[in-house]
VOPAGU-2260 file (C-alpha; in pm, 1 decimal, decimal comma):
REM VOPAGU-2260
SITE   aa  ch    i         X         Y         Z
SITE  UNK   A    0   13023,2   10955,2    5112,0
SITE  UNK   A    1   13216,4   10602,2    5025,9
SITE  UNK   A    2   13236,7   10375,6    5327,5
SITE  UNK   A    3   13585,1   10284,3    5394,5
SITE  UNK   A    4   13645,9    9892,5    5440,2
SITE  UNK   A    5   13945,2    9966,7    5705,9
SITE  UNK   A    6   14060,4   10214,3    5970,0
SITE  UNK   A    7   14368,1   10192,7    5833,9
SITE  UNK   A    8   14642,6    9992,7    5558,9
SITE  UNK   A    9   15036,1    9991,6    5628,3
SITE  UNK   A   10   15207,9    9889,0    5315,2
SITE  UNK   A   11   15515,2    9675,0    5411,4
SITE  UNK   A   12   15546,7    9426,2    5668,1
SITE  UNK   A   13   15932,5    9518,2    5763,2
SITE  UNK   A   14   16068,6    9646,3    6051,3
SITE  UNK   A   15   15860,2   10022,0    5955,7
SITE  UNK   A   16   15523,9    9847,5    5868,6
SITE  UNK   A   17   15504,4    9603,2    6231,5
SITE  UNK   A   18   15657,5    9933,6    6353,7
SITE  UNK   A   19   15316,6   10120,9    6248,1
SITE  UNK   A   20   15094,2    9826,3    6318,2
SITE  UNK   A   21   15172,5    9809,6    6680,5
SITE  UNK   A   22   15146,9   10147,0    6692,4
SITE  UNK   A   23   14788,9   10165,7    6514,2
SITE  UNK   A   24   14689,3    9851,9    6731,9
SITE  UNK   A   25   14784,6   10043,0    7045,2
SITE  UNK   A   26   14603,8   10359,4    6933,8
SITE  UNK   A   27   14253,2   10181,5    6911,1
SITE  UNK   A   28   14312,5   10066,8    6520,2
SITE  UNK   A   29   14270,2    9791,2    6301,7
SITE  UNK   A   30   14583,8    9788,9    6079,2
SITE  UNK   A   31   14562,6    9588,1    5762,7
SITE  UNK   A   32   14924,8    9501,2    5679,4
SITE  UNK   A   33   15017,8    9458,9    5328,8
SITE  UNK   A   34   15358,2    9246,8    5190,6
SITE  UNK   A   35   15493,4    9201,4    4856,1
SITE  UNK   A   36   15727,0    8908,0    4987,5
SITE  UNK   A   37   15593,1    8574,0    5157,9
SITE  UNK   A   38   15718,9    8641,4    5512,4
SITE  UNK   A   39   15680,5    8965,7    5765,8
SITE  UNK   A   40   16032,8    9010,0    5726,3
SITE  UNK   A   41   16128,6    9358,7    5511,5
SITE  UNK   A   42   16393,7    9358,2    5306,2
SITE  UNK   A   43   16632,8    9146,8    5567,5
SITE  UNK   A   44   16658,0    8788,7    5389,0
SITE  UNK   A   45   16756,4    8943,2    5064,9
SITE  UNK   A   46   17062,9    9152,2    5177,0
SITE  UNK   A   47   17411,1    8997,3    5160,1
SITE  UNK   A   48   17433,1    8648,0    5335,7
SITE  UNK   A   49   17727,4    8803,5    5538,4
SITE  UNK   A   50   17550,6    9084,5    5675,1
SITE  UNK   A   51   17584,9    9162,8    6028,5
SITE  UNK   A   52   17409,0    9416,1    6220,8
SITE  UNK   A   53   17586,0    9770,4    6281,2
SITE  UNK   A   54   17422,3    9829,4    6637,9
SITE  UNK   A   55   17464,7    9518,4    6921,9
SITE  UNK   A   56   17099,0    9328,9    6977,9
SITE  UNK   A   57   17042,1    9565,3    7326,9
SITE  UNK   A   58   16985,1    9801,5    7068,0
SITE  UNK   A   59   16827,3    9629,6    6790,6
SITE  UNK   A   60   16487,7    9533,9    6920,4
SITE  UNK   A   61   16132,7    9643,3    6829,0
SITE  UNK   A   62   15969,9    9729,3    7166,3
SITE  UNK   A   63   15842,9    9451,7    7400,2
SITE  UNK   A   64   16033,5    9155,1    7245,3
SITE  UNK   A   65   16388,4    9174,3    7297,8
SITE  UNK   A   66   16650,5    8937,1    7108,4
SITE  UNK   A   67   16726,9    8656,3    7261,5
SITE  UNK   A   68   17129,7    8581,7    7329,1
SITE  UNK   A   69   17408,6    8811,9    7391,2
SITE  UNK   A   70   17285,5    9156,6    7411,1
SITE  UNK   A   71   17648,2    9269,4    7324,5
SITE  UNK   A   72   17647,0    9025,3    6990,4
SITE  UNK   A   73   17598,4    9164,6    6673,4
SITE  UNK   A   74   17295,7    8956,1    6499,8
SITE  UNK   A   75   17348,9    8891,0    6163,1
SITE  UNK   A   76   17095,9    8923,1    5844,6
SITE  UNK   A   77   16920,3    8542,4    5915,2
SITE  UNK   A   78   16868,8    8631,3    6261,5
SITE  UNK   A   79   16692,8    8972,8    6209,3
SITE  UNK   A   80   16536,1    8859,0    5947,8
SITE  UNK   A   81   16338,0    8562,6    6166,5
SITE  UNK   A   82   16363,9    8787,8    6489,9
SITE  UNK   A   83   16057,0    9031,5    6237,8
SITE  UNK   A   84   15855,4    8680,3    6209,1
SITE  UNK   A   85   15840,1    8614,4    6501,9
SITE  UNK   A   86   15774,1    9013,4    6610,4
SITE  UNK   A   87   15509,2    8982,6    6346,5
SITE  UNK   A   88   15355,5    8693,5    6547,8
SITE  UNK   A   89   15422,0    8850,2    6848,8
SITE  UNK   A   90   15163,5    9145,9    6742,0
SITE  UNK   A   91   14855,6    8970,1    6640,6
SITE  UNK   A   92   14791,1    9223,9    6379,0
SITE  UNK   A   93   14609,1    9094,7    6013,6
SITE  UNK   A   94   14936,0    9065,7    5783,5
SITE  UNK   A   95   14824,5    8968,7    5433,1
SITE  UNK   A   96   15177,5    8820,8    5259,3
SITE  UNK   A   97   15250,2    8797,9    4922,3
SITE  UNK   A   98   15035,7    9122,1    4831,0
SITE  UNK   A   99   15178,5    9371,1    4619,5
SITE  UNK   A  100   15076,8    9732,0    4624,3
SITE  UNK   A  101   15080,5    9841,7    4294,9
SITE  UNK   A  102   14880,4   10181,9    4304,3
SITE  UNK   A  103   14709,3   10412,4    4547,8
SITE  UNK   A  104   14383,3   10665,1    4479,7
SITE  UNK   A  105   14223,0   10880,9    4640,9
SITE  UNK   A  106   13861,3   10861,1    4705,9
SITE  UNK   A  107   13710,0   11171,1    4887,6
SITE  UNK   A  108   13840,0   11118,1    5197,7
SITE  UNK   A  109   13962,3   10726,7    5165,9
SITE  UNK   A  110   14220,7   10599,3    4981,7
SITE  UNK   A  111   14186,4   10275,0    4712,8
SITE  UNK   A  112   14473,6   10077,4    4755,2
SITE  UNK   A  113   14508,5    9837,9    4443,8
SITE  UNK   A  114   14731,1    9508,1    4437,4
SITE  UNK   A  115   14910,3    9290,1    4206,5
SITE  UNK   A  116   14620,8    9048,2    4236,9
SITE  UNK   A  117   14384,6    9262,7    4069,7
SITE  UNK   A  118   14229,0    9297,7    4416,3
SITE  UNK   A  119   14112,2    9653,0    4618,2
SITE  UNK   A  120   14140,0    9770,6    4927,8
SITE  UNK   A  121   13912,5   10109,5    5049,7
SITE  UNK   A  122   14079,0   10255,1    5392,3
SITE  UNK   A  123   14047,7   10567,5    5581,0
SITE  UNK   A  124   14440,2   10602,1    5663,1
SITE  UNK   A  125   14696,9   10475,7    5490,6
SITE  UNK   A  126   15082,3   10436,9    5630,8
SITE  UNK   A  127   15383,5   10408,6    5337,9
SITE  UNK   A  128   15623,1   10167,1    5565,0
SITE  UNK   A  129   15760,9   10031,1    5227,0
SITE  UNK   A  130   16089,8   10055,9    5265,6
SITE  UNK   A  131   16373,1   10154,7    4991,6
SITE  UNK   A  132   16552,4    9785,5    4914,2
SITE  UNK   A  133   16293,0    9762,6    4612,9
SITE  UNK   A  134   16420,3   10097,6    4495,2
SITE  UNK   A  135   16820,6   10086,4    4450,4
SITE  UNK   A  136   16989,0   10407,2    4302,4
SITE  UNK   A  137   17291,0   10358,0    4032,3
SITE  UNK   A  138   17471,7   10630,5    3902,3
SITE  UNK   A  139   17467,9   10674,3    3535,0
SITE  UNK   A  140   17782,0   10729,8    3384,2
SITE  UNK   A  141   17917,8   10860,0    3091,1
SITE  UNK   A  142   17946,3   10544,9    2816,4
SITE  UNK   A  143   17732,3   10266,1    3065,4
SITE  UNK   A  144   17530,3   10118,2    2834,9
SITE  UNK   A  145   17849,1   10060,4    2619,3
SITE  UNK   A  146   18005,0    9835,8    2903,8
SITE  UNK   A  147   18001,3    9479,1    2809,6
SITE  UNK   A  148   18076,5    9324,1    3233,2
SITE  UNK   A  149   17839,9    9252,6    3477,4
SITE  UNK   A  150   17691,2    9557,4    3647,5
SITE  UNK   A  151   17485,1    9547,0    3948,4
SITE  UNK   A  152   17395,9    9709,6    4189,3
SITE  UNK   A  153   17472,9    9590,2    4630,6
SITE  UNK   A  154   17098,8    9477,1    4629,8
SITE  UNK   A  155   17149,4    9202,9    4419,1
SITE  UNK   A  156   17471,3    9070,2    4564,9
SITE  UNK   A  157   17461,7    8760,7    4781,8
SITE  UNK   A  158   17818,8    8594,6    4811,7
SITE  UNK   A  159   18137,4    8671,7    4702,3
SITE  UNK   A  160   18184,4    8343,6    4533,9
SITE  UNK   A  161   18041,0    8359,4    4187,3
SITE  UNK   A  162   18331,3    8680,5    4132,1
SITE  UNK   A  163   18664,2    8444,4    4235,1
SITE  UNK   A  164   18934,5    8544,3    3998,9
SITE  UNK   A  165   18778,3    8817,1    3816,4
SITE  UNK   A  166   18859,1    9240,9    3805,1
SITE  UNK   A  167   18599,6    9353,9    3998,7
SITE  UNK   A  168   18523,3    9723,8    4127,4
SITE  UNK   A  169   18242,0    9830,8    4404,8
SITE  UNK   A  170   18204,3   10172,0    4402,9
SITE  UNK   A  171   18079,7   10336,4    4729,1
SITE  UNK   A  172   18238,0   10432,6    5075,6
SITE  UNK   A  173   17971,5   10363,2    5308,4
SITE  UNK   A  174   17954,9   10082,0    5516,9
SITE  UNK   A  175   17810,5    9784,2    5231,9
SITE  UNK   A  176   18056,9    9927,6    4996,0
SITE  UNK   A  177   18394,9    9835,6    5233,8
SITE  UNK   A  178   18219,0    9503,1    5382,8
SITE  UNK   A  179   18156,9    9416,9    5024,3
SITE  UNK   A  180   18524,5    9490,6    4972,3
SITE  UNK   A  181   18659,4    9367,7    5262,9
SITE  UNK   A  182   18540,9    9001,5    5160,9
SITE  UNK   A  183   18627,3    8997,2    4773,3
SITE  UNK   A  184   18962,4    9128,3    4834,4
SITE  UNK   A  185   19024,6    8744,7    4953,2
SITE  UNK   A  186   18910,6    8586,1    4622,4
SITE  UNK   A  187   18883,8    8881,0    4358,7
SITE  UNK   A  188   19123,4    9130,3    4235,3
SITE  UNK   A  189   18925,8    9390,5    4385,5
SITE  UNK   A  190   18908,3    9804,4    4375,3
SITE  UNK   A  191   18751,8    9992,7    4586,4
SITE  UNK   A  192   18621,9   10357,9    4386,2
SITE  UNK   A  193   18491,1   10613,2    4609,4
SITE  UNK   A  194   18458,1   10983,7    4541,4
SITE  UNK   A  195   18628,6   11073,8    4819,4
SITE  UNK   A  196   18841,5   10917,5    5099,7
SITE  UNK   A  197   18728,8   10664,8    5360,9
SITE  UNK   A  198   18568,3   10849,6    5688,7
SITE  UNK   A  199   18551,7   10612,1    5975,2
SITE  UNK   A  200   18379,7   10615,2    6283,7
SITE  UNK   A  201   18499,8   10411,2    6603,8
SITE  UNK   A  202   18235,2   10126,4    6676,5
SITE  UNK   A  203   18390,0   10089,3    7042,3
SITE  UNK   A  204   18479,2   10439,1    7233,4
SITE  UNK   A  205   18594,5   10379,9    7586,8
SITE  UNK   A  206   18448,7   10025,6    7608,1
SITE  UNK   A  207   18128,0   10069,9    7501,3
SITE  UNK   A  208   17967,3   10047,6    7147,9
SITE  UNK   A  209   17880,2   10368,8    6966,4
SITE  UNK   A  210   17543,3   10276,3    7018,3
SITE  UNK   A  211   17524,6   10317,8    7384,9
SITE  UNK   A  212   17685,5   10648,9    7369,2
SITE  UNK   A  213   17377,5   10734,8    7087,8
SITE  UNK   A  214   17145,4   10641,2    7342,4
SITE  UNK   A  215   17286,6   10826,3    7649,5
SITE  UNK   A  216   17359,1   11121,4    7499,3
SITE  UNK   A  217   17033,0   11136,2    7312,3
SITE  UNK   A  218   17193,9   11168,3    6976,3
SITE  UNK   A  219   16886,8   10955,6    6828,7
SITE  UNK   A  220   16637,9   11157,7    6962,4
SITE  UNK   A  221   16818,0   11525,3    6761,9
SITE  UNK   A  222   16554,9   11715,2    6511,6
SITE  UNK   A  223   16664,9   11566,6    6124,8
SITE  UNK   A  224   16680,7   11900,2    6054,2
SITE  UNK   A  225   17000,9   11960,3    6312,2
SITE  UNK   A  226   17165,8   11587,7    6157,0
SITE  UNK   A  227   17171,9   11721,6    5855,0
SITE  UNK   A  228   17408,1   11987,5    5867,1
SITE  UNK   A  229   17651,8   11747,2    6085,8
SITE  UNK   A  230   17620,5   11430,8    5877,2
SITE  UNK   A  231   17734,3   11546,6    5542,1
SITE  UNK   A  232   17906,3   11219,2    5427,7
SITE  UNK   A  233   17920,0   10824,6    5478,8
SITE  UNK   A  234   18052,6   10719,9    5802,4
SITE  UNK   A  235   18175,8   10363,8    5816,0
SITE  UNK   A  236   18138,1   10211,3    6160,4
SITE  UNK   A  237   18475,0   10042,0    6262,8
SITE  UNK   A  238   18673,8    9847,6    6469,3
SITE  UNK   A  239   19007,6    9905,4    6315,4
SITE  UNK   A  240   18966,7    9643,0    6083,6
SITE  UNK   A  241   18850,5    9816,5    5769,4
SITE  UNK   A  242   19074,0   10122,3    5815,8
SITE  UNK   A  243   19394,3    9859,0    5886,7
SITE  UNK   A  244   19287,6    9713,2    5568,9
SITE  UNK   A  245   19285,0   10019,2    5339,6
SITE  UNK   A  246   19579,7   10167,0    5467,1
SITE  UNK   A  247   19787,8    9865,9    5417,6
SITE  UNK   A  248   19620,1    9838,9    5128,8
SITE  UNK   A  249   19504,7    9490,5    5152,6
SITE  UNK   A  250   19148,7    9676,9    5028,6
SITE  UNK   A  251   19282,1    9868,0    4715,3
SITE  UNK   A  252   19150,3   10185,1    4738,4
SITE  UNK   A  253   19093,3   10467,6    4419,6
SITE  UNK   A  254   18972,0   10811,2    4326,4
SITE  UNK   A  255   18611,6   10721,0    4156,1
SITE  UNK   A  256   18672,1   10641,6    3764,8
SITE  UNK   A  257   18488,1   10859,0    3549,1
SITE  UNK   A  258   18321,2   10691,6    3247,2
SITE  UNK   A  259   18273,4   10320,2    3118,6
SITE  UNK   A  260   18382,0   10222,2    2736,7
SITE  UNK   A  261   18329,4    9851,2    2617,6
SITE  UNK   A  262   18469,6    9622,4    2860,4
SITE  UNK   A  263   18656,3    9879,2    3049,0
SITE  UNK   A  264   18659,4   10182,4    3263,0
SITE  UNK   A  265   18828,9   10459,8    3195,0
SITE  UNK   A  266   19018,0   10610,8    3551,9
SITE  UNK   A  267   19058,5   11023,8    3628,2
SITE  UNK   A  268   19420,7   10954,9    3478,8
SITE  UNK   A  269   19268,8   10841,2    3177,9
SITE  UNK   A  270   19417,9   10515,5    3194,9
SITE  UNK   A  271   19166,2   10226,2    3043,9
SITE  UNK   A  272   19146,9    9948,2    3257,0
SITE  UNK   A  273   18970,4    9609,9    3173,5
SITE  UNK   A  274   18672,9    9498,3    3406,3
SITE  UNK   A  275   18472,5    9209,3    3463,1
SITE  UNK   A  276   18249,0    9318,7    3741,9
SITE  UNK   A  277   18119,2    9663,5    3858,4
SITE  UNK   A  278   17886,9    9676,2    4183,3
SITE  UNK   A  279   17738,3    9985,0    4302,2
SITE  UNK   A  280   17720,0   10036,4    4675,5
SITE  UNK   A  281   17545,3   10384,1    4599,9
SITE  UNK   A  282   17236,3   10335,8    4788,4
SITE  UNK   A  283   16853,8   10368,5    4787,8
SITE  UNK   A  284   16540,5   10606,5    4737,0
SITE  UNK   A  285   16231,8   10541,5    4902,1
SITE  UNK   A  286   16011,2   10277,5    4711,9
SITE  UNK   A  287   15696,9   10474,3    4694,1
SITE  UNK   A  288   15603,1   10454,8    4325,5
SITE  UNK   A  289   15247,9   10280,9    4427,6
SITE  UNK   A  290   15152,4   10680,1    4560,4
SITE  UNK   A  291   15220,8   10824,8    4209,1
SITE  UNK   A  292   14904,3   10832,6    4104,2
SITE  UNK   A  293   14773,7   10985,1    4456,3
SITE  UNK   A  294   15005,1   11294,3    4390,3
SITE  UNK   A  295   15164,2   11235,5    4685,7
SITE  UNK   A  296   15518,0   11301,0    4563,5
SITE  UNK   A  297   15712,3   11538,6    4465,1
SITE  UNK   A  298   15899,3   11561,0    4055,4
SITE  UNK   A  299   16157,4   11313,4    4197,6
SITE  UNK   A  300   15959,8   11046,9    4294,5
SITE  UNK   A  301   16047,9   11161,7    4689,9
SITE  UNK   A  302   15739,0   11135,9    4969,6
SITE  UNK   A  303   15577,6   11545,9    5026,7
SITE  UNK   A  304   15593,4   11495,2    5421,2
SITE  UNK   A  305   15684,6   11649,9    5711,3
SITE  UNK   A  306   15820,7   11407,2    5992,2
SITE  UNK   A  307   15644,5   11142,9    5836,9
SITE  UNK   A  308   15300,9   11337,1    5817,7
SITE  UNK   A  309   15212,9   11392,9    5459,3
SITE  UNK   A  310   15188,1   11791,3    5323,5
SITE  UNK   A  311   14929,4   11633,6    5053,9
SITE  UNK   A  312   14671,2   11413,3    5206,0
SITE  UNK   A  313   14524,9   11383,0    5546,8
SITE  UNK   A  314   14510,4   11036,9    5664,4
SITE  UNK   A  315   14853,0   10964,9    5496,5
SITE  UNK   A  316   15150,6   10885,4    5652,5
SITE  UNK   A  317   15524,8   10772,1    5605,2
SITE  UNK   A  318   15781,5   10558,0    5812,0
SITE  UNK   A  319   16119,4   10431,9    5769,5
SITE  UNK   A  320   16202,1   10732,6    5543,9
SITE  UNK   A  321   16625,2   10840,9    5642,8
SITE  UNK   A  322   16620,4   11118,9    5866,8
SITE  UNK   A  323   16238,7   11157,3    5902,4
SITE  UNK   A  324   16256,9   11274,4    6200,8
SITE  UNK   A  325   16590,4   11191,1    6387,1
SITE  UNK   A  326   16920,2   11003,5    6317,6
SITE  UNK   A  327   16755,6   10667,3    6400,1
SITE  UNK   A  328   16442,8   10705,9    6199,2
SITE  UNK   A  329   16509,1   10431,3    5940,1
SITE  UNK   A  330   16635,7   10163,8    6202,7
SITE  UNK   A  331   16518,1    9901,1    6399,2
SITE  UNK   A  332   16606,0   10103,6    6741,6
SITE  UNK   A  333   16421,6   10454,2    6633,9
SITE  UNK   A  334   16153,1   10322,3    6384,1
SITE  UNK   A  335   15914,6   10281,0    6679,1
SITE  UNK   A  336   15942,8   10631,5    6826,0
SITE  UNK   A  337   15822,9   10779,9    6444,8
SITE  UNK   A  338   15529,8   10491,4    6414,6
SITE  UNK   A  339   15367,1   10672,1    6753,4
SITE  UNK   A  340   15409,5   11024,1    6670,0
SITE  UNK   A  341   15243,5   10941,5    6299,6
SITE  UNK   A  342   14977,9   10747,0    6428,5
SITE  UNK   A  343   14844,8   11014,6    6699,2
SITE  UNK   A  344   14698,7   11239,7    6403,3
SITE  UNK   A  345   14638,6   10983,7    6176,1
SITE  UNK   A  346   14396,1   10810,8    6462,2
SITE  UNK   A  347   14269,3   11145,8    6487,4
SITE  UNK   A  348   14226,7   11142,6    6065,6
SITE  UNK   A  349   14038,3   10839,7    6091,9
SITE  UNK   A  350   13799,7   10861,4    6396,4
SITE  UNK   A  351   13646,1   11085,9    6153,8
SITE  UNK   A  352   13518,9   10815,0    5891,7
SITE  UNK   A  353   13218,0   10666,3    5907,2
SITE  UNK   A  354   13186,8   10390,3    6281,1
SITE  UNK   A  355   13092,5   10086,6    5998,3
SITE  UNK   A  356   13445,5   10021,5    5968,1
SITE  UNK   A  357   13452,5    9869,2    6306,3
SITE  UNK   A  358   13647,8   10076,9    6485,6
């Protein structure tokens, strides 16, 4: 039987992997914490520089370090984003930066975990905590590859600058597609395309922040598998602000167009409209592709898992996947509760392997 170098290896060093390495490091562990960037900060610096925070910082902690400052604020992206460093420091847990997971094997009972380096890992668990910025989904429409603008997609969009006075359209109706909106309306002629109207969802309900009502009604804590039959469609948190601005129509709002031809798109009245810019607020799929050759996924590229615990390999585990196990699963507030309940078997998993990896 091959000796395993390490109890255990979370890819990702975001909010999900220091999530799962406090969580291993409480259980008895020895995480080994893997991260393609070159700080312990997820995805955060590389969203939109006006990104705020939809939950106030009471509610946006990892446990035992709270943010500093008004609990009622709303932290932007920067903060977050050096809030995780300083988590990450906070944890004393062996985070390896600018490591790239490009490929997981099994080995009997270990996994190989291979990185961009040419390097190898061998460990008896393994936790996916890799996030979904890395893995951004556009719609293909009819005639794309035809259209001579700029596409892109929300992930690479920073300012709003580099699009003053041009035609630009960001699809999507969640809540990056109407910030996104909401801030080139004042320098672009802007559109926004959804499929269907806006649905908005009060931020502040008899005082207090939707969040606090989340937490003391224990909407956080409900089974995924109730959410999804109640959250059907995009909610976009709101003061008033964004729904003020689309019904006044300061954000210019449209049915979805339906196909793209040369510098153009072509609207459900068939009118032909030219474009400069399209940017797709249409989301993300969990950036797994490293476990493709472990056969841990399904024909979609989508993790085989069960709240979090994998259906295909013991020792294998998942976190920060939407609606793993509750409504707060991919968050900074509910990430924490999924790293202990994966951990407790995996521990189990790897108590197993053989006592030379220094458990």
């Amino acid at each position: 039987m091959t000796t395993p170098e390490h109890p255990v290896i979370v890819v990702g060093a975001g909010q999900s992997g220091l999530a799962a390495a406090r969580a291993c490091r409480d259980a008895g562990l020895q995480p080994i914490v893997l991260e393609a960037g070159d700080r312990p900060s997820g995805s955060w610096p590389h969203y939109y520089d006006s990104l705020r925070l939809f939950s106030p910082a009471r509610y946006s902690a990892m446990p035992d370090l709270p943010l500093d400052g008004d609990p009622d604020r709303y932290p932007t992206r920067n903060e977050l984003a050096d809030y995780l460093d300083r988590y990450a420091q906070h944890l004393g847990v062996d985070i390896r930066t600018h490591t790239r997971v490009t490929a997981v094997e099994a080995d009997g009972a270990t996994f190989i975990v291979h990185t961009a380096d040419g390097g190898s890992l061998r460990a008896a668990g393994l936790i996916a905590a890799s996030g979904s910025f890395g893995n951004p989904t556009v719609p293909n429409l009819p005639g794309q590859d035809t259209f001579t603008g700029e596409l892109l997609h929300v992930a690479g969009y920073r300012t709003p600058a580099p699009y003053a006075g041009k035609r630009v359209i960001v699809v999507g109706g969640g809540n990056s597609g109407v910030q996104i909106a909401d801030e080139l309306t004042n320098v672009a002629d802007l559109t926004l395309a959804t499929l269907a109207p806006i649905s908005f969802l009060p931020q502040i309900t008899r005082g207090h922040d939707l969040h606090h009502w989340l937490d003391v009604t224990r909407f956080d804590h409900l089974p995924a598998a109730w959410l999804r039959h109640i959250v059907r469609k995009p909610l976009v948190l709101d003061t008033g602000r964004y729904r003020e601005s689309i019904e006044t129509g300061r954000i210019h709002r449209r049915a979805m167009f339906t196909a793209f031809d040369g510098d153009t798109v072509v609207w459900p009245d068939g009118r032909r409209e030219p474009v400069d810019t399209v940017i797709f607020a249409t989301g993300y799929r969990p950036d797994v592709d490293y476990l493709r050759p472990l056969g841990a996924l399904d024909d979609d590229g989508l993790p085989l898992h069960a709240d979090g615990i994998s259906t295909t390999h013991p020792g294998l585990a998942y976190l920060g996947l939407e609606f793993q196990r509750s409504f707060s699963s991919n968050t900074v507030r509910g990430v924490s509760r999924d790293a202990e309940h994966v951990v407790q078997p995996l521990a189990a998993h790897v108590q197993q392997a053989p006592a030379t990896i220094g458990l």
